[in-house]
N, CA, C and O of each residue as an XYZ file, in Angstrom:
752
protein
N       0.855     -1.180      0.000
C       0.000      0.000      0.000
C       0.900      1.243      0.000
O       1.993      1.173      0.562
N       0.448      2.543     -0.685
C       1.304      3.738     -0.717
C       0.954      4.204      0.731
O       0.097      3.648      1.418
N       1.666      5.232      1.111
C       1.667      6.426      1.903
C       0.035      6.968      2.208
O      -0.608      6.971      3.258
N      -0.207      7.269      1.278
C      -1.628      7.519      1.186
C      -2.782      6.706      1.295
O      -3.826      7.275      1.614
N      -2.797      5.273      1.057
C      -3.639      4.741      1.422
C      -3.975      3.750     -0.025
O      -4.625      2.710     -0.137
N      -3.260      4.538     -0.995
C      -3.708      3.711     -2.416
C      -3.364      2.593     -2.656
O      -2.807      1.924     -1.786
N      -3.591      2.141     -3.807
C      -2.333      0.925     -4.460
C      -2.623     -0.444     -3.611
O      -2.099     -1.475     -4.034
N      -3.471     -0.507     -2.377
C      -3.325     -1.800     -1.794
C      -3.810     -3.042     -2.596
O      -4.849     -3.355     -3.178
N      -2.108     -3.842     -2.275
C      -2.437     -5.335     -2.706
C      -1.716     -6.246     -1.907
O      -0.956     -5.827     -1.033
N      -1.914     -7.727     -2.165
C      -1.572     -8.812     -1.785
C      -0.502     -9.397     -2.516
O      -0.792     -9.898     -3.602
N       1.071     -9.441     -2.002
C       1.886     -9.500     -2.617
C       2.118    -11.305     -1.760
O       3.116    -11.777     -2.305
N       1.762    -11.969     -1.085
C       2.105    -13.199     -0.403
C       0.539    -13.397     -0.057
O      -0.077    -12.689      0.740
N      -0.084    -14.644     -0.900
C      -1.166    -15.529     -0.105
C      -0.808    -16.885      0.542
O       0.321    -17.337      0.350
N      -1.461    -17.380      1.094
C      -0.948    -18.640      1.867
C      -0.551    -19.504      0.512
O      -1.048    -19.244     -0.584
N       0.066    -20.188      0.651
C       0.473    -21.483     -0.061
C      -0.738    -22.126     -0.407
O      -1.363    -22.562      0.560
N      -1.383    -22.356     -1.838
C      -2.344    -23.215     -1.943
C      -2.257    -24.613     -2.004
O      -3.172    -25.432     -1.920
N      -0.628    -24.859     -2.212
C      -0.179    -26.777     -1.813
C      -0.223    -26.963     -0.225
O      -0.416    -28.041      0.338
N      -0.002    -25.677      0.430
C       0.191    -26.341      1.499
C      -0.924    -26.166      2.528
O      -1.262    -25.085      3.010
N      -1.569    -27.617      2.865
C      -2.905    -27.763      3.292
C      -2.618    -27.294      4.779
O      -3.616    -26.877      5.368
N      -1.096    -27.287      5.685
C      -1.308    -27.416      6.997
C      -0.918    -25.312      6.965
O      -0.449    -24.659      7.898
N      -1.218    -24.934      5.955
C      -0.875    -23.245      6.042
C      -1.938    -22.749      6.977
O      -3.125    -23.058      6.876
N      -1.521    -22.098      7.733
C      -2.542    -21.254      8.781
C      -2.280    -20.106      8.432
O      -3.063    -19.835      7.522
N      -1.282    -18.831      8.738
C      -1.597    -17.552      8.315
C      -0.015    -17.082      8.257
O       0.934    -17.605      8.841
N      -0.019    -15.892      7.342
C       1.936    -15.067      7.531
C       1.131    -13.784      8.400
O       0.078    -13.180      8.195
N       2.137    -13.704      9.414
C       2.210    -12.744      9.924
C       3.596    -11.891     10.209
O       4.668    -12.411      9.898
N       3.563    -10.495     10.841
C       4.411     -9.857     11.209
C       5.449     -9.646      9.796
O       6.579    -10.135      9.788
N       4.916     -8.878      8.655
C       5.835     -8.367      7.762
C       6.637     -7.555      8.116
O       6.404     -6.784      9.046
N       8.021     -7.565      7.279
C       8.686     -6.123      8.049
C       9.905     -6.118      6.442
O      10.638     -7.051      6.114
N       9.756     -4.795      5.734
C      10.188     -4.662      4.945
C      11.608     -4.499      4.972
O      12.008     -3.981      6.014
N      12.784     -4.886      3.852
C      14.155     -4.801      3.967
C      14.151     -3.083      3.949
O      13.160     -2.425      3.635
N      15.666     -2.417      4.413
C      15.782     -1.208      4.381
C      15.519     -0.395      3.202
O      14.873      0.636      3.021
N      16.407     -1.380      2.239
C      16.539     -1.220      0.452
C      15.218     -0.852      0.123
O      15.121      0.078     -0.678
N      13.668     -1.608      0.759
C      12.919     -2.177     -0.072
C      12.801     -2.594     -1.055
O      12.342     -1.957     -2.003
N      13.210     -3.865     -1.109
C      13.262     -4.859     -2.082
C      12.308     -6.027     -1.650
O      11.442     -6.387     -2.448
N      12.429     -6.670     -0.359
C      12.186     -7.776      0.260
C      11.765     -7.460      1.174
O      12.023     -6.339      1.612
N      10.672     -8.615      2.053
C       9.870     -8.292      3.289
C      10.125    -10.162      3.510
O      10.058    -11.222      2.886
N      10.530     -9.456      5.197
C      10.765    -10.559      6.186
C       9.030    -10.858      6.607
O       8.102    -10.054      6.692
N       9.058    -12.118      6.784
C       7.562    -12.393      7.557
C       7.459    -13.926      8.144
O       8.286    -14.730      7.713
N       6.309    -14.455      9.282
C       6.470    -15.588      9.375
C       5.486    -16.033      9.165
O       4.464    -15.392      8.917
N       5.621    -17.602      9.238
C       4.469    -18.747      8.153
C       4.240    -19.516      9.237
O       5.136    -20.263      9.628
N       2.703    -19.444     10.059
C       2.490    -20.744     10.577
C       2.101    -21.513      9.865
O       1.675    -21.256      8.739
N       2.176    -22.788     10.450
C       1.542    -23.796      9.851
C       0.926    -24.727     11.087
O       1.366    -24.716     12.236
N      -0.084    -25.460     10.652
C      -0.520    -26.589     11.964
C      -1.598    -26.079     12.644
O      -2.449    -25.271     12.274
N      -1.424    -26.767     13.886
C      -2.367    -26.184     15.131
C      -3.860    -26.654     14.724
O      -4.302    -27.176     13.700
N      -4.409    -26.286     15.846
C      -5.631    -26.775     15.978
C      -6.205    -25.753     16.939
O      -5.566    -24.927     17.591
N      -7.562    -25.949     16.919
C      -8.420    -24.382     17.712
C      -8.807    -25.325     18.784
O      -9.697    -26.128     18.506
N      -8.187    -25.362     20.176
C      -8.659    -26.638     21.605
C     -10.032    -25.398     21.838
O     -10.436    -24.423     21.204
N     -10.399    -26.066     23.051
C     -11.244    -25.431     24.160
C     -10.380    -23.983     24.229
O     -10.771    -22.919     23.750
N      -9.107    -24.205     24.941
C      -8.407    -23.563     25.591
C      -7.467    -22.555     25.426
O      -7.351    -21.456     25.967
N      -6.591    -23.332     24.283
C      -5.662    -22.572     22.910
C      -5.937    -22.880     21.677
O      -6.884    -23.390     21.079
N      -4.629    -22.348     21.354
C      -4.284    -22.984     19.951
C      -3.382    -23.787     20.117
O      -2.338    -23.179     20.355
N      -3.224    -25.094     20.110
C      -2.020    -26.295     19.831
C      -1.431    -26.390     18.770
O      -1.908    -25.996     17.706
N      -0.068    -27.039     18.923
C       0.729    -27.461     17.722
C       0.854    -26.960     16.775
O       1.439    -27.788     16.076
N       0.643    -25.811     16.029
C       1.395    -24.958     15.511
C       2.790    -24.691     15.205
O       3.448    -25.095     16.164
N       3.548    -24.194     14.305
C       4.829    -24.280     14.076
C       5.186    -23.420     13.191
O       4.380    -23.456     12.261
N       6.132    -22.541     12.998
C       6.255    -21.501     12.432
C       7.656    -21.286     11.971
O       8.529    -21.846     12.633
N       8.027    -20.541     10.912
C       9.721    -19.905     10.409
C       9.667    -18.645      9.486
O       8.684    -18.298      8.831
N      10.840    -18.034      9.535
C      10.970    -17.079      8.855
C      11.024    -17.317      7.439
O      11.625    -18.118      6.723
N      10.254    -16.426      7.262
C      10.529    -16.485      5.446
C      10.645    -15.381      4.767
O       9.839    -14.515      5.107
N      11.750    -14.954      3.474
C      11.527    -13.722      3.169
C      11.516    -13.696      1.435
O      12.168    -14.477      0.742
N      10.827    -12.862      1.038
C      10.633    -12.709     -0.139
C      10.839    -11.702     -1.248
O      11.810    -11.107     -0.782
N      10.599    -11.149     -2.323
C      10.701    -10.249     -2.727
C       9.415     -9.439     -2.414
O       8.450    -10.011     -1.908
N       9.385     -8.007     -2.733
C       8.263     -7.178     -2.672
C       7.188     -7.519     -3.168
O       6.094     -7.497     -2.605
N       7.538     -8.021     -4.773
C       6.452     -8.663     -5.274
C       5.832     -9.826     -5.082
O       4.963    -10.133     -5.897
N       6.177    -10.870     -3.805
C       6.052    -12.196     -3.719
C       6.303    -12.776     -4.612
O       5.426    -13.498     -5.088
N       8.006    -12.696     -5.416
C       8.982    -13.945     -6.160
C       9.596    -13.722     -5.322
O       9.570    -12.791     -4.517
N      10.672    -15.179     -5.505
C      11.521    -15.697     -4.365
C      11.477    -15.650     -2.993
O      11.934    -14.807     -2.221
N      10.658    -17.012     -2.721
C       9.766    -16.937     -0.981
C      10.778    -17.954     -0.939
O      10.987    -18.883     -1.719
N      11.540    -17.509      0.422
C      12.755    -18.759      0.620
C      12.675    -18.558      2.383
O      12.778    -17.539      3.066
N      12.474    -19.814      2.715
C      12.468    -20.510      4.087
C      13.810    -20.012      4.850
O      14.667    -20.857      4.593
N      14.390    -18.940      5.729
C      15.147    -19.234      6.567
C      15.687    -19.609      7.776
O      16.808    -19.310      8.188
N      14.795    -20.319      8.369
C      14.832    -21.028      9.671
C      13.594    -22.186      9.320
O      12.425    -22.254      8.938
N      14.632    -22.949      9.702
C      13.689    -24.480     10.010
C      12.201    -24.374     10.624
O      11.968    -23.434     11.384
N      11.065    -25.414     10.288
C      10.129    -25.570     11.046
C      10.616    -25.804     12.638
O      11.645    -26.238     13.155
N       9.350    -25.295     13.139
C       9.757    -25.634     14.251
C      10.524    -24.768     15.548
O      10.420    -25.044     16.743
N      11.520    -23.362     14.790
C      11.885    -22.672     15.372
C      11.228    -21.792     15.659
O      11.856    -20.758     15.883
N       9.913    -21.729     15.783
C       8.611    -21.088     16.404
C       9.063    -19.715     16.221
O       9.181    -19.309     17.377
N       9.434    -18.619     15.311
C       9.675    -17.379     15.377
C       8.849    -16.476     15.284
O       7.811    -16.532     14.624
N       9.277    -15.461     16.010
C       7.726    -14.535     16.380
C       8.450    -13.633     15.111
O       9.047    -13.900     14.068
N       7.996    -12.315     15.901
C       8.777    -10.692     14.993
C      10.062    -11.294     14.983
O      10.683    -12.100     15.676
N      10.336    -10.286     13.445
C      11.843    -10.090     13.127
C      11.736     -8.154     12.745
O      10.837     -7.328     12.597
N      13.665     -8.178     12.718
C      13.798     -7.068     12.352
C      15.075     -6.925     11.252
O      16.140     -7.349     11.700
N      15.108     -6.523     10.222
C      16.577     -6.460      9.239
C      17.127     -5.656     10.585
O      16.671     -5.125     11.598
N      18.738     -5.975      9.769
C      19.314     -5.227     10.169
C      19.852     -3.950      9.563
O      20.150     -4.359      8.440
N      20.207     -2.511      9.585
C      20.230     -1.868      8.921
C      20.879     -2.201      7.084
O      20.328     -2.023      5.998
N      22.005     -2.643      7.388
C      22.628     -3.303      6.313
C      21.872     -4.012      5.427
O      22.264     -4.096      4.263
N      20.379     -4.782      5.932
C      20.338     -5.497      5.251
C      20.414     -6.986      5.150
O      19.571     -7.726      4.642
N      21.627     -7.338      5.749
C      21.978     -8.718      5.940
C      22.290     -9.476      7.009
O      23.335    -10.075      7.262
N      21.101     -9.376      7.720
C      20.933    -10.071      9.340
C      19.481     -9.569      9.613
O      19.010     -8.452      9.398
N      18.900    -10.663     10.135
C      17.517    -10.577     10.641
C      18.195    -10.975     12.701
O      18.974    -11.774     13.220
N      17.405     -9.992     13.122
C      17.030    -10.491     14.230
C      15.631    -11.296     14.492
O      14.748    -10.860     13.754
N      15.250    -12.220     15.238
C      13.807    -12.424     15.485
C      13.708    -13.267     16.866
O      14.805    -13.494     17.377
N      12.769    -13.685     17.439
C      12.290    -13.841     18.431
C      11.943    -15.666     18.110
O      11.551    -16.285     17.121
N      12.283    -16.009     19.353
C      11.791    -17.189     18.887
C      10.392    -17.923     20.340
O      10.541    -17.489     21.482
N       9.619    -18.596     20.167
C       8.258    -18.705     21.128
C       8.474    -20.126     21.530
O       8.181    -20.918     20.634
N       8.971    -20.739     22.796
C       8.832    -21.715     23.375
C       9.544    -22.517     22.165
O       8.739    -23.030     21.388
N      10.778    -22.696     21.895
C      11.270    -23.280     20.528
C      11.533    -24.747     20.860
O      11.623    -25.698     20.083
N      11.675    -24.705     22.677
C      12.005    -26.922     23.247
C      11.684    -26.212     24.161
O      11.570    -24.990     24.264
N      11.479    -27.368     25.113
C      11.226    -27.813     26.253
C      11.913    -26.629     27.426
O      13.124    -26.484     27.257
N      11.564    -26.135     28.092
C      12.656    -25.248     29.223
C      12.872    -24.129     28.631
O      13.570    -23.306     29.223
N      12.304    -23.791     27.242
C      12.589    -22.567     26.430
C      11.466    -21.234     26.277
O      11.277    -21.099     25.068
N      10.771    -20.354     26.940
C      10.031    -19.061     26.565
C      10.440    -18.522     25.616
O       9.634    -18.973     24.802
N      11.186    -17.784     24.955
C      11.810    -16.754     24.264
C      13.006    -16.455     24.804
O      13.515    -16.254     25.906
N      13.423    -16.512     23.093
C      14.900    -15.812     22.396
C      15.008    -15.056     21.707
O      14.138    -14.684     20.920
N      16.080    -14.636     21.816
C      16.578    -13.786     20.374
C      17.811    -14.213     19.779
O      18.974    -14.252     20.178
N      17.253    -14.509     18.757
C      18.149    -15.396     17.685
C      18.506    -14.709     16.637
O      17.645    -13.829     16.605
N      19.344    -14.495     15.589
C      19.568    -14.205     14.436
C      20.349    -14.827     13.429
O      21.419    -15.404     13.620
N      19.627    -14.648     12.097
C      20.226    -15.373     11.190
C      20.778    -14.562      9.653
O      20.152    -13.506      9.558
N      21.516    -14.705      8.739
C      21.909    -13.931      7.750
C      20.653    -14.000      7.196
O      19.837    -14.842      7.572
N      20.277    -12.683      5.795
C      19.193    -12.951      5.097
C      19.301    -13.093      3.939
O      18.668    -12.404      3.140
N      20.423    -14.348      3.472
C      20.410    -16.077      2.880
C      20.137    -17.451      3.712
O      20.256    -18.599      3.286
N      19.761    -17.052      4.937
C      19.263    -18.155      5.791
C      20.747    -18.716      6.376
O      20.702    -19.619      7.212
N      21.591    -18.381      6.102
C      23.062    -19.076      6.627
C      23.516    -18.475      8.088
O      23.359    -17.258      7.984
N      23.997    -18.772      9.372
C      24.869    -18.493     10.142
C      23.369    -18.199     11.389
O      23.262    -17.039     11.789
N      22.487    -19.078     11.835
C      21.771    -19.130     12.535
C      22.493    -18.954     13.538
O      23.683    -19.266     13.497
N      21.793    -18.291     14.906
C      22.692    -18.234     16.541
C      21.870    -17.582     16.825
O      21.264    -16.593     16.413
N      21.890    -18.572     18.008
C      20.658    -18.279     19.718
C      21.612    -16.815     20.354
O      22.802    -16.910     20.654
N      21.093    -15.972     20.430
C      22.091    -14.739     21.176
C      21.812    -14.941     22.571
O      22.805    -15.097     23.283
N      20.756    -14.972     23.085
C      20.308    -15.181     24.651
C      19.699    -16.863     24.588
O      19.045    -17.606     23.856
N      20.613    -16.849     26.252
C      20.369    -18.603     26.484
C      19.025    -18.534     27.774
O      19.234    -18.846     28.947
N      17.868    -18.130     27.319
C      17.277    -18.190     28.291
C      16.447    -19.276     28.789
O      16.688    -20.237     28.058
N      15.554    -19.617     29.705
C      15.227    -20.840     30.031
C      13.888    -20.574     30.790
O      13.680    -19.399     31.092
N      12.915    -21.541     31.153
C      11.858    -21.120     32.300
C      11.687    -22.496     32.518
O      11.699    -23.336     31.619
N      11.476    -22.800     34.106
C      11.183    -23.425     34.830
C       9.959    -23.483     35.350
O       9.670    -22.312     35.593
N       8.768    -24.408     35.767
C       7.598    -24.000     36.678
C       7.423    -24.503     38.038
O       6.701    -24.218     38.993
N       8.675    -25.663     37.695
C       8.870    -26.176     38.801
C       9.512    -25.385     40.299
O       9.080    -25.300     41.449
N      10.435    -25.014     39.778
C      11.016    -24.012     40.451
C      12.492    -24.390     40.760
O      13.144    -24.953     39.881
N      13.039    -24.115     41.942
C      14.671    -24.668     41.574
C      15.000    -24.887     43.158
O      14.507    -23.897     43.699
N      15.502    -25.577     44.000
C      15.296    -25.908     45.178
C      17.363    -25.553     45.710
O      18.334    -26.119     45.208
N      17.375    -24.559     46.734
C      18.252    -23.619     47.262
C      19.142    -24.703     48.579
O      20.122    -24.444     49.277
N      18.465    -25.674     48.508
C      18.984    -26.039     50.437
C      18.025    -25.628     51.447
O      16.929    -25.075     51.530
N      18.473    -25.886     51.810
C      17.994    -25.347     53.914
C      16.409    -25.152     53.675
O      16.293    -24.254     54.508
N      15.518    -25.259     53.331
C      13.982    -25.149     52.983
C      14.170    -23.799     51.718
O      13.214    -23.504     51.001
N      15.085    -23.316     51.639
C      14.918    -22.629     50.487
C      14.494    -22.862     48.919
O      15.214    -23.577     48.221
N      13.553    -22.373     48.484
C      13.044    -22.892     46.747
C      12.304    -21.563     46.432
O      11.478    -20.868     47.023
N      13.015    -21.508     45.139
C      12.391    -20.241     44.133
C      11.456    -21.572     43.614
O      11.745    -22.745     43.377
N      10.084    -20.725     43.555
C       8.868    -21.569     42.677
C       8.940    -21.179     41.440
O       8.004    -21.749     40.878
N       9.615    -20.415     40.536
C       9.654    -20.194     39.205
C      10.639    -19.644     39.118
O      11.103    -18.920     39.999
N      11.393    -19.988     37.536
C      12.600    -19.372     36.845
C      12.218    -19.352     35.697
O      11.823    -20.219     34.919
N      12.384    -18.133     35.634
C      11.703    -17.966     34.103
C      13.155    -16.802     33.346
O      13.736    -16.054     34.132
N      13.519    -16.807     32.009
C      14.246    -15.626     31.772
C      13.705    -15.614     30.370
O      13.653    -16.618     29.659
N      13.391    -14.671     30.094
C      12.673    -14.837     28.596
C      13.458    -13.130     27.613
O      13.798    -12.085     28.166
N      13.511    -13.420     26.248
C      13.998    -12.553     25.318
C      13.338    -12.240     24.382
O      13.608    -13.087     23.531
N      12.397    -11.331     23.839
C      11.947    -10.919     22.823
C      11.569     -9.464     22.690
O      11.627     -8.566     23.531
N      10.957     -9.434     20.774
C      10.902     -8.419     19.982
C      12.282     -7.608     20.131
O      12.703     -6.946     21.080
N      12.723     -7.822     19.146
C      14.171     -7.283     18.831
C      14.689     -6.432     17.898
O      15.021     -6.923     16.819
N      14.810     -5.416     18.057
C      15.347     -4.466     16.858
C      16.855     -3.857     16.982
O      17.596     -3.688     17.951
N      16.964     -3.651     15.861
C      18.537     -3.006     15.655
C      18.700     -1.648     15.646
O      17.852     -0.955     15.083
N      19.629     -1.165     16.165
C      19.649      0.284     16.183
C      20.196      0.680     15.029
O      20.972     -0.018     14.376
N      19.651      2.339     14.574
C      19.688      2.715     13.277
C      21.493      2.653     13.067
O      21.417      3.126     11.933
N      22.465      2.523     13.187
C      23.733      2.161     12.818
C      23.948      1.238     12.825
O      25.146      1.134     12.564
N      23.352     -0.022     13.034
C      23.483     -1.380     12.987
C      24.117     -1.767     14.841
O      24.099     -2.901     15.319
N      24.435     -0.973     15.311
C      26.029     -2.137     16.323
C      25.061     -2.273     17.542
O      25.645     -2.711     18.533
N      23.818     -2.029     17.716
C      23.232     -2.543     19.087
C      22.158     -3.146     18.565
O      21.533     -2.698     17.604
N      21.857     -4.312     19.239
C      20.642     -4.821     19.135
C      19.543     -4.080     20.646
O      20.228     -3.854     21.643
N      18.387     -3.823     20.759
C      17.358     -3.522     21.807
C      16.332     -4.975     21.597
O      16.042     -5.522     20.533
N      15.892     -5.384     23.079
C      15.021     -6.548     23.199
C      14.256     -6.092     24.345
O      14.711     -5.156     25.003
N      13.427     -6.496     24.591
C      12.461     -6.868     26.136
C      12.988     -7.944     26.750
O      13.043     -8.961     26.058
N      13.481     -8.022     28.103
C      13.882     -9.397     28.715
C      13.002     -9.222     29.783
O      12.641     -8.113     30.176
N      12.525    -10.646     30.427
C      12.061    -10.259     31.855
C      13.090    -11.889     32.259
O      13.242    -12.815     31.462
N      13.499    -11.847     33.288
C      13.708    -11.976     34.738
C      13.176    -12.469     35.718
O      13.244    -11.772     36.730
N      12.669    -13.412     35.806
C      11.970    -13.645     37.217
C      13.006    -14.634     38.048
O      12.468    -15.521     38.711
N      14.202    -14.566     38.063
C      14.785    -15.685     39.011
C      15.317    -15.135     39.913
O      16.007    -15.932     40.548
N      15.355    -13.714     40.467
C      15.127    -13.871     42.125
C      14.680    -12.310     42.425
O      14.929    -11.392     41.643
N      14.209    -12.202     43.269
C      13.801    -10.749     43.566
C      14.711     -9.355     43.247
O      15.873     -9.465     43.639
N      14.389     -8.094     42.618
C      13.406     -8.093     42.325
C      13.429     -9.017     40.595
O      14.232     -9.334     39.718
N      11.929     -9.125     40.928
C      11.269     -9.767     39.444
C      11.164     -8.584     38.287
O      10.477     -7.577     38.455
N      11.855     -8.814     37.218
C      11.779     -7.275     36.513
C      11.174     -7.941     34.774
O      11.242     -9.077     34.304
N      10.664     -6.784     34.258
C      10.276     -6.905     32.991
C      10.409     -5.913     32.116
O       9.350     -5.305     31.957
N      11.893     -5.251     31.072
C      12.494     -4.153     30.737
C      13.369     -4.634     30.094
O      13.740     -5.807     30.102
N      13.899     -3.471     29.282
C      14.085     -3.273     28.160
C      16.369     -3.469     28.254
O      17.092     -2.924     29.089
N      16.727     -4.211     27.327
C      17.948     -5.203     27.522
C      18.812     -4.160     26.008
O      18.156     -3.525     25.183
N      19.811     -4.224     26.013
C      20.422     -4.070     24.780
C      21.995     -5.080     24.689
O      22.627     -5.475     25.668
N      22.239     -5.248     23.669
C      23.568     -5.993     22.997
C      24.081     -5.989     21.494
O      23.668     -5.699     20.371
N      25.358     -6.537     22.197
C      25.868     -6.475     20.627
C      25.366     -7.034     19.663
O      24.208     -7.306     19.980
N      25.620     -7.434     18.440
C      24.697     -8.001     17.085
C      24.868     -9.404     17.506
O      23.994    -10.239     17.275
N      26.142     -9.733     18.214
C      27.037    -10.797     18.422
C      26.417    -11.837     19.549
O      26.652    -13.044     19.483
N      25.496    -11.177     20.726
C      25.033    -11.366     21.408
C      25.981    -10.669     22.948
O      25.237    -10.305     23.859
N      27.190    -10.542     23.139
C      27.696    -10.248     23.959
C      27.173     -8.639     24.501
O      26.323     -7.932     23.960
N      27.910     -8.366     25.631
C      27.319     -6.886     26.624
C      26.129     -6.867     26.833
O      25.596     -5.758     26.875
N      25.229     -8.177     27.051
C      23.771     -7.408     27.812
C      23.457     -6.972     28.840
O      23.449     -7.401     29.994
N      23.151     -5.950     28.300
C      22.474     -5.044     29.996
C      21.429     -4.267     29.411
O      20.991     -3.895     28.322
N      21.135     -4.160     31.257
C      19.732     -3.481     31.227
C      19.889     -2.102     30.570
O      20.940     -1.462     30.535
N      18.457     -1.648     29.945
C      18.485     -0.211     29.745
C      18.022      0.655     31.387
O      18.451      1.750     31.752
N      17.269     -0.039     31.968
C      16.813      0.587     33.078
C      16.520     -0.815     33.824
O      16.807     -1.958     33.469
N      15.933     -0.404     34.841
C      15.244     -1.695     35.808
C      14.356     -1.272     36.757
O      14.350     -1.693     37.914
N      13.383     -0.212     36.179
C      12.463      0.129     37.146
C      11.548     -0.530     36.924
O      10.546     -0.131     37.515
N      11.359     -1.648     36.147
C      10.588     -3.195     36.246
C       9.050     -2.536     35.704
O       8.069     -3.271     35.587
């Protein structure tokens, strides 16, 4: 769609081979505009309760929807992405990707090559047991929605924290690399 409101069209419909297609969400155009990052569920089922089994990856394409190319495996449940200024690095988020896993932030080149988990985070519900009657009832550390800063050299994320008092939920920055995270603040 233009600026104005005109011109709207549908440049990506679901896959008509693929019967387990559920919906693309979260477009996000290259800097160039050329190409738009987006992700593809597939699966799932509508419970009582949720949505189950579902499975999702990045995919990016041209503007016009030619060349739709898969860059992360099924399965790596990825939420939002963001280019990186350059161009050639997606950040994105990834949603409960195994077992012990909430959210990451992962990034991969955008030829799909040089995948890496940047944050090793984890959640527990069990909780984690200290000695002496001591037990945290939850550990949770979770990483998402991730963008790059307009010069490329910082990444910004949301992390929350819950493994020991205080419990915080705020805003993290790092290198592209994953190294130097820290808080932007921690007034939770």
């Amino acid at each position: 769609i233009r600026p104005d409101g005109s011109g709207l069209r549908r440049i990506i419909p679901l896959p008509v081979g693929d019967t387990q297609a559920t919906w693309l969400d979260a477009p996000r155009i290259s800097p160039d505009g050329t190409r738009v990052a987006y992700t593809y569920f597939r699966g799932g089922t509508d419970t009582r309760n949720h949505f189950a089994g579902e499975t999702s990856a990045l995919w990016v394409a041209n503007v016009d929807g030619t060349h739709r190319q898969r860059l992360t495996p099924w399965g790596q449940n990825v939420g939002d992405a963001d280019w990186s200024p350059d161009g050639m690095h997606l950040a994105f988020e990834t949603l409960g990707e195994h077992l012990g896993n909430w959210a990451s932030v992962v990034t991969v080149n955008a030829d799909g090559s040089g995948l890496r988990t940047l944050t090793q985070d984890r959640f527990t519900g069990i909780g984690e047991f200290y000695g002496q009657g001591n037990q945290q009832p939850l550990y949770l550390k979770s990483s998402y929605d991730p963008v790059y800063s307009p010069d490329g050299t910082t990444i910004m994320f949301t992390h929350t924290a819950y493994d020991a008092p205080p419990f915080v939920t705020d805003l993290q920055t790092m290198n592209p690399d994953g190294t130097q995270q820290t808080w932007v603040s921690t007034e939770g």
